[in-house]
Every structure is written in structure tokens, then in C-alpha cells.
N, C-alpha and C positions, 0 to 999 in steps of 0.2 A: 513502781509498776510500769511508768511510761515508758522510763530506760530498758526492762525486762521485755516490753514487747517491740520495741525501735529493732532490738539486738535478734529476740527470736525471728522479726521480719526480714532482716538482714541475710541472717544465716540460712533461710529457706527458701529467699531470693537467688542469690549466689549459685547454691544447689541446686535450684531450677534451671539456672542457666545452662548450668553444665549438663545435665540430663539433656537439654534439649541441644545442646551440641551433637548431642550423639556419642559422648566420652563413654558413658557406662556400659553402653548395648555390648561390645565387641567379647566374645567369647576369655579373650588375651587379657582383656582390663579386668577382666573380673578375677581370672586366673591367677593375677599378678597378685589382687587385695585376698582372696583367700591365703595365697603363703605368704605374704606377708603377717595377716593373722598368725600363721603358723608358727614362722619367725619369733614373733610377738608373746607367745606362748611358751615357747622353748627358752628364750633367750633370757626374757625376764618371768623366767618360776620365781625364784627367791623373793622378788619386790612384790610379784603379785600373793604369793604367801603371807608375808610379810604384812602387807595391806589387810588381810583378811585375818590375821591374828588381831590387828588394832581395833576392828572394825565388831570382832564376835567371839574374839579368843578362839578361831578357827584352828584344832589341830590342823596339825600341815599334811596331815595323810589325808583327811578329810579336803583339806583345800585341793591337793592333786587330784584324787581319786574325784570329787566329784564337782570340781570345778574344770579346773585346766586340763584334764586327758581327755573330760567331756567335748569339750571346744575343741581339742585338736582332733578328734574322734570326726567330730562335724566337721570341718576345718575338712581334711581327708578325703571324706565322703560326699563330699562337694565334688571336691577336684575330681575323682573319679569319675562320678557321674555327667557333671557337668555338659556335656556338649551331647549327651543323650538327653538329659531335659529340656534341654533348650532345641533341638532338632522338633521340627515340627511334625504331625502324628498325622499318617493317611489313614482317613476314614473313607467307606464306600458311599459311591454315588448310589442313587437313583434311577429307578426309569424315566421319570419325571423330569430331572432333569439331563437324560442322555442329548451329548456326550460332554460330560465335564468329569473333574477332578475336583475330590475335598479335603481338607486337610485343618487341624489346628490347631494355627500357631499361638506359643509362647513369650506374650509381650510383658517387657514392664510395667508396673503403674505408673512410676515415676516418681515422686522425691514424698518416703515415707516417714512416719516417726514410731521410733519405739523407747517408751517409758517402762527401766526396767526397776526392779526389787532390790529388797536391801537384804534381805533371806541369803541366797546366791547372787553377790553382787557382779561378781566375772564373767559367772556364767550365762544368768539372766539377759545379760547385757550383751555381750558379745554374740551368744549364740542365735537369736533374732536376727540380730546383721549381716550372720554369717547368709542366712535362707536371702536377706532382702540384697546382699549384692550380688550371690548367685543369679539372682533372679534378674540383674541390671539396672538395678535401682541406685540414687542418690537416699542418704540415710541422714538424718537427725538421730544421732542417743541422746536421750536424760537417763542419766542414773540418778539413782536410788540419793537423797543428801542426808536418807539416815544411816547411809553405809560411808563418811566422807574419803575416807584412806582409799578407797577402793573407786573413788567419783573421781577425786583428783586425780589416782595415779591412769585410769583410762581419759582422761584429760587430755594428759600429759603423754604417754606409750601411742593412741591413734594417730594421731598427726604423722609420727615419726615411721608408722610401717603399714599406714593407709594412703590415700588418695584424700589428702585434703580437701582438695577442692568439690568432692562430692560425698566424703563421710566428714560429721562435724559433731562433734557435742558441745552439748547445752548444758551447763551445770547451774543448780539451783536447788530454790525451795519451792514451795507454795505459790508463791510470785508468777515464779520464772517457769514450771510448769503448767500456770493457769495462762502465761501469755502464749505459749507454744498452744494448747488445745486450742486457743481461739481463732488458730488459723488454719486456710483449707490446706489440707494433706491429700495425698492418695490413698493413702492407707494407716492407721495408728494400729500398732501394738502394744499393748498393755499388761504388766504383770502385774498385778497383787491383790488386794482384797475386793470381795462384791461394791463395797460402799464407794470406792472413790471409782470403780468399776462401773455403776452406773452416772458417775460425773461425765467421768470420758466418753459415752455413750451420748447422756446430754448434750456435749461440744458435738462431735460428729454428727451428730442427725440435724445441725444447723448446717452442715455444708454437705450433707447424706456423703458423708466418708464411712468408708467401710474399716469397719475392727477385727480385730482378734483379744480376744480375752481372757487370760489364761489368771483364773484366780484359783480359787479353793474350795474350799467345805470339809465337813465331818466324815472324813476317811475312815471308814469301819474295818475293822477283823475280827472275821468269825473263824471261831477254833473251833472246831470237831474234837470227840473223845477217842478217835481213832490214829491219831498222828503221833509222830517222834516227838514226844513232849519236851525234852533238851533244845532240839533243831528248831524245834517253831519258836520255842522262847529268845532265841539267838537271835532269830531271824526277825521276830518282833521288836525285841530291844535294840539288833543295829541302825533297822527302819526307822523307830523312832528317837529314841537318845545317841544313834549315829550317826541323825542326820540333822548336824545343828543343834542338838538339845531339845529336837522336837519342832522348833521354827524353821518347815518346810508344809508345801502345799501337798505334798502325799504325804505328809509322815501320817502313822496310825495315828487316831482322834480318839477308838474306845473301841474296846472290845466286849462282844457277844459271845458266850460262851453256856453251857446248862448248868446248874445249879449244883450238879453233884458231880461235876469238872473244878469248875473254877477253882477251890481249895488247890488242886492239885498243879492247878497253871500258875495261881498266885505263887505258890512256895519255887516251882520251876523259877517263875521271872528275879522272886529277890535271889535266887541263888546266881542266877548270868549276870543281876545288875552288882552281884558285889563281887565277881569274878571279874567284868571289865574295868567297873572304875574304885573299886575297894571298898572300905566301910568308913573313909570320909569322902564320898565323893565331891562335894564341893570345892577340894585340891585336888582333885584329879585332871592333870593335864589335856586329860582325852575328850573333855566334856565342852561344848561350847558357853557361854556365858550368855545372856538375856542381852539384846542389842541395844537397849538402853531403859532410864527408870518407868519412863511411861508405861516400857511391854510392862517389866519389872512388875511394876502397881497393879497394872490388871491380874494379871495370872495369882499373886497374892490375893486379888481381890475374888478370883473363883474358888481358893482354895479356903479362905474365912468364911465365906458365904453358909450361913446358920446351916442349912440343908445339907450341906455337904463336906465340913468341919469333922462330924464325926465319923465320917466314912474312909480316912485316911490308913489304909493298909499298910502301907511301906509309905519309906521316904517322908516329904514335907518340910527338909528341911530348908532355908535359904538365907541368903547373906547379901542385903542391899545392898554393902559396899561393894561390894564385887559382883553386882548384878549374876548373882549365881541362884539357881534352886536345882535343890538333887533329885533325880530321877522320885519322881510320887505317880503312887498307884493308890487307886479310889475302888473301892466293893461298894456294889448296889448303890451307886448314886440315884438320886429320883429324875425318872427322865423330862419331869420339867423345870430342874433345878438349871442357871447361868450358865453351867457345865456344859450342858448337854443339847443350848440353844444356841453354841456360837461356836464356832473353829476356835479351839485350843491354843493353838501354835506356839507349846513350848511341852515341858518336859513331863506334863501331867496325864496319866491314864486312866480311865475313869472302866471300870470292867462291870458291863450290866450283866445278867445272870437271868436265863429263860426255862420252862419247862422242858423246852425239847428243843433239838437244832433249828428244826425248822420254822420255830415262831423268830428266830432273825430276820428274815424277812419280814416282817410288819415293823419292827422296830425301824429297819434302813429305810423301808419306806415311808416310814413315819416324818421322815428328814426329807430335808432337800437334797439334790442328787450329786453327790461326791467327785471329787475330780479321781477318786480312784477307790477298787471297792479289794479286799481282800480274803479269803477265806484257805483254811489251812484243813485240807481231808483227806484219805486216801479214798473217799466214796465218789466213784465216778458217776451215780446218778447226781448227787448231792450239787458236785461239780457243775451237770448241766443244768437243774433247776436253778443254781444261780447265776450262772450266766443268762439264763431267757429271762429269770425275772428282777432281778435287779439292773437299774439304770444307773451308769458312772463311767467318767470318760475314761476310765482303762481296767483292767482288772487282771489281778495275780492270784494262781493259786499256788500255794507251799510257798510264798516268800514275800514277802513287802520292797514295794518301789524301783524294784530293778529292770522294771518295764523301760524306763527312759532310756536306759542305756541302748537298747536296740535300734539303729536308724533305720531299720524298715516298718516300724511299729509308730503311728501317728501318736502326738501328746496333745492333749486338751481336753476342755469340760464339756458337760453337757449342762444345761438350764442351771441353775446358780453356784457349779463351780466351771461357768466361761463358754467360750464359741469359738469356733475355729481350730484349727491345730496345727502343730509345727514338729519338727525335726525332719532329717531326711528328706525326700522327695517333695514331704507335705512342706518341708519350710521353704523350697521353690515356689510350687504352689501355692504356699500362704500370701505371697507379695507377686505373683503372676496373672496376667490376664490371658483365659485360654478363646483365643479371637477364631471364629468360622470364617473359615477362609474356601467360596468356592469357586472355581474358574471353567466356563465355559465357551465353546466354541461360539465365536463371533457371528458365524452364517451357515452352521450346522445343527439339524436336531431342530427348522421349525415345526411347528405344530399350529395348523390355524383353528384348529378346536379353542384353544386357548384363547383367542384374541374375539372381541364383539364385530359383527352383532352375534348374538347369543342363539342357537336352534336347538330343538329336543335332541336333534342330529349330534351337535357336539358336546352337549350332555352325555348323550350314552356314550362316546368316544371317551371322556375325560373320565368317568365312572370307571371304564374300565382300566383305563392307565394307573387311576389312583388305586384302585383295589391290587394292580401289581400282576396281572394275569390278563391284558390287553387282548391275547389271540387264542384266549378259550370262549370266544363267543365273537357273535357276529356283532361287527359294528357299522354302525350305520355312519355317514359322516361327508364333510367337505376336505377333509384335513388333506388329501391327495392323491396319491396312486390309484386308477382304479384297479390296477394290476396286482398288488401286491400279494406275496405267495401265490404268484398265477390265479388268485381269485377270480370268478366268473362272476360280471354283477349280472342280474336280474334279468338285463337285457341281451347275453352274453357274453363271448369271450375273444380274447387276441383283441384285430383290428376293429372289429366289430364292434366291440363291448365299447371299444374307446370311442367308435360314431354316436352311439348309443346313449354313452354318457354325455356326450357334447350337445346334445339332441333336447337332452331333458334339464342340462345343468351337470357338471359335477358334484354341485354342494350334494346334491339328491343321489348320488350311486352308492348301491348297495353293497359290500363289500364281504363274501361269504369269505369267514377265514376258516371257521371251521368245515372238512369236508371236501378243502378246495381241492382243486384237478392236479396241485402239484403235487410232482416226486422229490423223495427224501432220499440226497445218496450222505454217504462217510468218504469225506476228503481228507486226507491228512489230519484225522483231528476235528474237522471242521461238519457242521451241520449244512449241508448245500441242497437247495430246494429248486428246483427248474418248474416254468409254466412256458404257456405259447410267447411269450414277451418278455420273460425274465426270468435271472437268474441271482436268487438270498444265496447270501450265507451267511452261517452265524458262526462264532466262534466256539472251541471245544467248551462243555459245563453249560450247554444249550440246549433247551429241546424246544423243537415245533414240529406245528401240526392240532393234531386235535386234543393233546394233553396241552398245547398253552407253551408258553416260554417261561420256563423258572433259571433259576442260580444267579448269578454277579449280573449289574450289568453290560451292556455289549459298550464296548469302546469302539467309536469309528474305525483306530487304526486298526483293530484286529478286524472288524468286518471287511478294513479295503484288502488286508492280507488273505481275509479268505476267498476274496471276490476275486482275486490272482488264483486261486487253487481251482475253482471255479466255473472255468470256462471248457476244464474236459472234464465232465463225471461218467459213470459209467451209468446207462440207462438196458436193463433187460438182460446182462450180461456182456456188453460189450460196452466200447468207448465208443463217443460220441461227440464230436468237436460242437462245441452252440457258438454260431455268428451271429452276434445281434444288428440289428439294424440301424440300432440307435446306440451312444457310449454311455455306459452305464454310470448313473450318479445315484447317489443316496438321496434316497426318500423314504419320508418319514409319513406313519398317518396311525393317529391318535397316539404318540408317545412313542410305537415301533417306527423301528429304521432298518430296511432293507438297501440289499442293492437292485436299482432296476434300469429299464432301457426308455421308461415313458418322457425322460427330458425335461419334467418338471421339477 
């Protein structure tokens, strides 16, 4: 155990280094480890098939189709995307904080781990990595050590068409994965069941590492009496007996169906299952084999289980030595028999049987909430009542499992089959930190409402900045201008108003916005307001006056653009040259920013 964790500190050390060199950030680096991936995929199919025949008696169509096209699919979709996700996203400012710019960026976390499955050990594996060096990251994999062929041979293939120095695997057991969780990560991923599901959770919340968790549950399908009875059978038996022999985290788990159907769905499925894999199916080449005796024992041990012995419809056969059982369907099992209280993950279907369609829904709810939910209708209400009331982290209607294949469509669970989600964009996502990032002018845009000592004064000035409608009311205030939009304060107007103010304080001058004496002309686009001492402008998607200022906020530079447009409006029908006395700067008061000539 000491050795196990010497080696995992080692390798996680190293990978830190190099993240913090700055090797992984660069758009190039990551580009390079995705086709190399790709490389990786192409070059060695055969070995990797090969690995996964030793590993599950993986048909090889199986291992392509839903191993290696997957990866290269991802692998792809990467590279396309790529320098789009990573481009940082403007978002709008504020008046609050006029005049800035916001934006948010796309960071690493830096040097994560993903622990993947022995189910899909290629793809598990690899596709995780794919999202974490997208994303800029240093990677640790552990694969699966109940898949070995498939542990060593990525071993062995990453070094040679990765980036060593910052992808690394870990291979092991029990040991060697308990010494990897004991230490801090930026982020762990995790594929496989809730139980060791919540270990890895355990480790992270001693260093409050964040997870992702992609495990399982009781995947339902509900048949409707209205559907292509052949089609749906097809479609249910590829989903489940084509995918692994049933050892997948969506494969169908049991089906819900009415009582005066079922007969007729049962007699459908044994006629597909003895069309795909014959009437000995335990040689049938097409079928995967049990990944070792442990599953072996168990899945024999639901199938003995007193309760549910004589419910065996079809199938039941199996063969220890050859860790095989043949495709088995189960009629009205009792739904609190071992069947029906734990993910299946093998080739057994258990079909419960309801008065009416509709009582499916109390059944799935009856369960924990499935990493994917199924239902087969041509009833477009039926359709939306289960989408609003069943909860499961993905859902198909008219076919099973082929949700993953789309890289725009997120994968993961909700409450006990997992957290988080991956492929596509999300698997950027899933290992990205999305940072607020806002930048504003260094000596533009103050505001002394904002800063102590504190008056009712700048109260009401701040109220109204935060409510977002500043100049549909009068505000009282120090914050500056007494001019602004030609406002006349109390004491009056022009030169006057500014003795006036001087007189009494300017914290104290009253600032009529609404009502004031300015004119509103159309400049080029621009909102241009004149009084005895100034001249605003605002930019076009602006209004003032006595509706207030709504739309975007104003950017300095477009206000100094329009404060150029500005200086000839037309007043009464004609042009009007305005020479100010003073050179116009921006000032700001209560959150608004004009142009004016007061020099403050």
C-alpha cells in the first residue's frame, strides 16, 4: 500500500508540474492530444477489439459501433469546436457598474482523475479525457482492473500518441485506486456503481474536490398497446442483449407494460431473441459473456431467488464455464423480490404488468431515479405526461439508449444514478472553470453616492441606480453635476444655479431630472439633450427625458462619439452652433454619465 501511494504521489506531482508550466493551456497542445487520440483509434482498432473480446467476449461490431466510433466521434467534436469553447463569452454590463466590460472566461482546473469502468472499458476511459484535455487539463486515468486486456493495452497505446508528461495512467486494484482518491485532485471522475460511488465522494469531501458521477439504476421501459410491436421488440432487445449482454448503465432494467399487452410483447421479444442469437444462444457469437464469476454468482443468485424461480418466461439458461447466461425474461416478478431492488446489469428482464398505462408512473417512482427512462407510444399526450413527471438523467421515446450518441445532448444522472454530465460541450464544461471576469475604467464612471459618509441623499441616488431607471425620478444627491441634463436645481439655473449650489454645499442640490428645461434633438442615431451649460449625448437604443433611460448600457466611448455629433443640433428648425465655456468631460451622478462643461 505504501508503494501504491509513493507511485500515485509521484505521478500527480509530475502532472502538476507541468500544468503549472503552462504546457496544457495552449489551444495547439490540446489539439495535438486530441488527434493523436484519433490516431490512437484508427491505427489500433484490431488490438483494441481484440482487448475487448478477452476482456467480455465483445462482438467486434459491438466493440466498434459502440466503443471506438464513439471516441472518435468525441475525439472530432472536440477538434471542431474547440477554440469556440475556449473563447471567452461577453456578457452585458450594468449601470452600476458603467463603464466596464464582462466577460467569462474558460479556465482549467488543473491535474484531474478519472476512474473509469469495466462495462465499456475504451470508452469509459478514454472519452472523459477526451472533455479533460479539451478543457486544458493534466489527466490521471485508472482503468477498470476488472477489464485487464483493455487496462494494460491503454497502458501501453497512451504514452505513445499522448503527451506523457501530462496524461498518465495508473493501473491497479483496490490498493492502487484507494491510494489515488486519498489525494487532492481538482476534479475526479467516476464511472460505475452508487456503492463505491459514494467512497469516492467520501475521499473528495476531505479535500472538497468536486465530482462527477456517472453510475446507474433501474432503467425502465414502458410499452404502450399502441406501437410497432416487431420495432419496439427490436429495439428493446438491441438496447439490452446488444448492449454487452445487458452489462451497461442504460441497458433496459424491466419493463412496464398492461396486462392484456404483455402476452403479446412477451411472444414479440422470444421471436427477435431467437432471430438474433438462435435457439442455442449461449454459442452465439453475438452475445457478450458475464465479465467474470463474481457478476456470474450474482445474477444466478436473482435468478434462484424463491420469489422469482418460477416466474422465468423465456430463457434462464447458463453456463459457468463460459460465464454465459442466455437472454432471460421474468413475468410478474414481485416488486419487492432482489430483482427489482437493485440494477440488474446483465441479461435478465424482469416485465411487471399494470392495470392501465398510466399506473407506470407510480411504479418508476416507486424506485430511485434512473440514469435513463424509456417509453415506446405513438400517444403524444402520454409522451408529455412522462416527460413532466418522471425524473432520469435522459429519456427516449420509440428506442433505447441511442441518446449518447448525440454530442449535443448532455449524459449523466440525477439523485442515485450520479451528478454532473459529460460529452460534447458538457465534457468541456465538466473539467472547466467558468471565471467572471470584469474590467473597468480605472478613473471613469465615479460615483460618490457610493463611498461613506453615508446621507438619505445618497440613498435615494443609489436606489435609483440599483432599480436600473436612475432618470425617471428626481434625485437628490452629492454624487456631482448640478447641471446635468440642463437640470435647474431649486435655487436655479446656468451660472446661477452653480452660485447657488456653492452657497449651500453641493452635497444638498436638488437635481430635477424629470421635467428638466432640456431639448432632445436625433443626431445621427444619437439621443443629444442641450441646457444653458451642457450638452448629453446618449447613444442610439437610448431614451431620456421623462420616460427614464432604458436598453444596453452606455459605453464611454460611444458617449464621447456622440458628444462629437453633438456640438451642432438643430434647435427650433435650424442649426445652432453651442460653444461651451468650459471643455466638456464626463460626469457621472448617481450611476448616470453625461457629457458636460461643469469641469468636475
Amino acid at each position: 500500500m505504501d508503494a501504491a501511494v509513493a507511485a500515485a504521489a509521484e505521478a500527480r506531482e509530475r502532472l502538476r508540474a507541468s500544468f503549472a508550466s503552462g504546457r496544457t493551456r495552449p489551444a495547439a497542445w490540446r489539439e495535438a492530444q486530441l488527434r493523436g487520440l484519433l490516431r490512437m483509434a484508427a491505427e489500433m482498432e484490431d488490438d483494441i477489439c481484440a482487448a475487448l473480446r478477452a476482456d467480455l467476449a465483445k462482438p467486434q461490431t459491438e466493440s466498434y459501433v459502440h466503443e471506438i466510433s464513439l471516441v472518435t466521434t468525441s475525439c472530432k467534436f472536440a477538434l471542431k469546436n474547440l477554440k469556440k469553447w475556449m473563447k471567452p463569452q461577453k456578457v452585458p454590463s450594468r449601470l452600476l457598474t458603467f463603464p466596464s466590460t464582462a466577460r467569462v472566461a474558460a479556465e482549467p482546473l488543473g491535474v484531474v482523475l478519472v476512474v473509469s469502468a469495466w462495462n465499456y472499458p475504451f470508452l469509459l476511459a478514454i472519452d472523459p479525457v477526451v472533455g479533460a484535455i479539451a478543457a486544458g487539463n493534466a489527466v490521471v486515468l485508472k482503468p477498470s482492473e476488472v477489464a485487464p486486456a483493455t487496462s494494460s493495452l491503454l497502458a501501453d497505446l497512451l504514452p505513445r500518441y499522448v503527451d506523457a508528461s501530462c496524461v498518465r495512467v495508473v493501473q491497479g486494484g483496490i490498493p492502487e485506486t484507494t491510494a489515488l482518491l486519498e489525494l487532492k485532485w481538482d476534479k475526479i471522475f467516476y464511472t460505475g456503481n452508487s456503492k463505491v460511488g459514494r467512497i469516492v465522494m467520501s475521499y473528495a469531501a476531505k479535500h472538497l474536490t468536486p465530482v462527477v458521477l456517472e453510475l446507474g439504476g433501474k432503467c425502465p421501459v414502458v410499452v404502450d398497446s399502441n406501437v410497432n410491436l416487431h420495432v419496439a421488440a427490436k429495439r428493446i432487445a438491441a438496447g439490452k442483449w446488444g448492449c454487452n449482454s445487458g452489462q451497461a448503465c442504460i441497458s433496459p432494467d424491466y419493463i412496464v407494460t398492461t396486462k392484456s399487452f404483455a402476452p403479446k410483447l412477451l411472444e414479440s421479444l422470444k421471436k427477435v431473441l431467437g432471430k438474433f442469437y438462435g435457439q442455442d444462444p449461449l454459442r452465439s457469437p453475438d452475445l457478450s459473456r458475464i465479465v467474470n464469476s463474481n457478476h456470474f454468482n450474482r445474477l444466478r443468485g436473482l435468478m434462484d431467488d424463491e420469489t422469482v424461480a418460477g416466474k422465468i418466461a423465456f430463457g434462464g439458461q447458463s453456463d459457468e464455464q463460459q460465464l454465459r447466461i442466455a437472454p432471460t425474461l421474468l413475468l410478474d416478478v414481485p416488486l419487492d423480490s432482489a430483482i427489482m431492488k437493485e440494477e440488474i446489469f446483465g441479461p435478465l428482464l424482469p416485465i411487471i404488468t399494470v392495470d392501465n398505462i398510466g399506473q407506470s408512473f407510480a411504479v418508476i417512482n416507486s424506485m430511485t431515479k434512473p440514469l435513463a427512462a424509456y417509453l415506446f407510444t405513438n400517444d403524444s399526450r402520454l409522451k408529455r405526461q412522462f416527460e413532466r413527471n418522471i425524473s432520469a438523467g435522459g429519456m427516449i421515446f420509440n428506442d433505447t439508449g441511442i441518446h449518447l450518441t448525440n454530442p449535443h445532448l448532455p449524459f449523466g444522472g440525477v439523485g442515485e444514478s450520479g451528478m454532473g454530465a459529460y460529452h460534447g460541450a458538457f465534457s468541456f464544461d465538466a473539467f472547466t472553470h467558468r471565471k467572471a471576469v470584469l474590467d473597468r475604467s480605472s478613473f471613469l464612471g465615479e460615483a460618490r453616492a457610493r463611498y461613506p459618509p453615508y446621507t438619505p441623499a445618497k440613498l435615494s441616488i443609489l436606489r435609483g441606480v440599483l432599480k436600473g431607471n436612475p432618470m425617471a425620478m428626481a434625485v437628490r444627491g452629492a454624487a456631482g453635476c448640478g447641471r446635468l441634463l440642463g437640470g435647474a436645481p431649486t435655487a436655479g439655473s446656468g451660472r446661477g444655479a452653480a452660485d447657488a449650489d456653492a452657497a449651500r454645499g453641493r452635497g444638498d442640490a436638488q437635481l430635477e431630472i424629470e421635467g428638466s428645461a432640456a431639448r432632445r434633438e436625433a443626431v445621427d442615431g444619437a439621443t443629444v439633450l442641450t441646457g444653458p451649460d451642457l450638452v448629453v449625448a446618449l447613444p442610439a437604443g437610448r431614451a431620456a427625458g421623462g420616460s427614464g433611460v432604458r436598453g444596453p448600457d452606455v459605453r464611454h466611448s460611444d458617449i464621447g462619439k456622440a458628444a462629437q455629433q453633438a456640438r451642432k443640433v438643430r434647435v427650433g428648425g435650424r442649426a445652432r452652433l453651442r460653444r461651451l465655456q468650459r471643455p466638456m468631460v464626463v460626469c457621472e451622478v448617481g450611476g448616470f454619465t453625461g457629457i458636460c462643461a461643469c469641469g468636475d
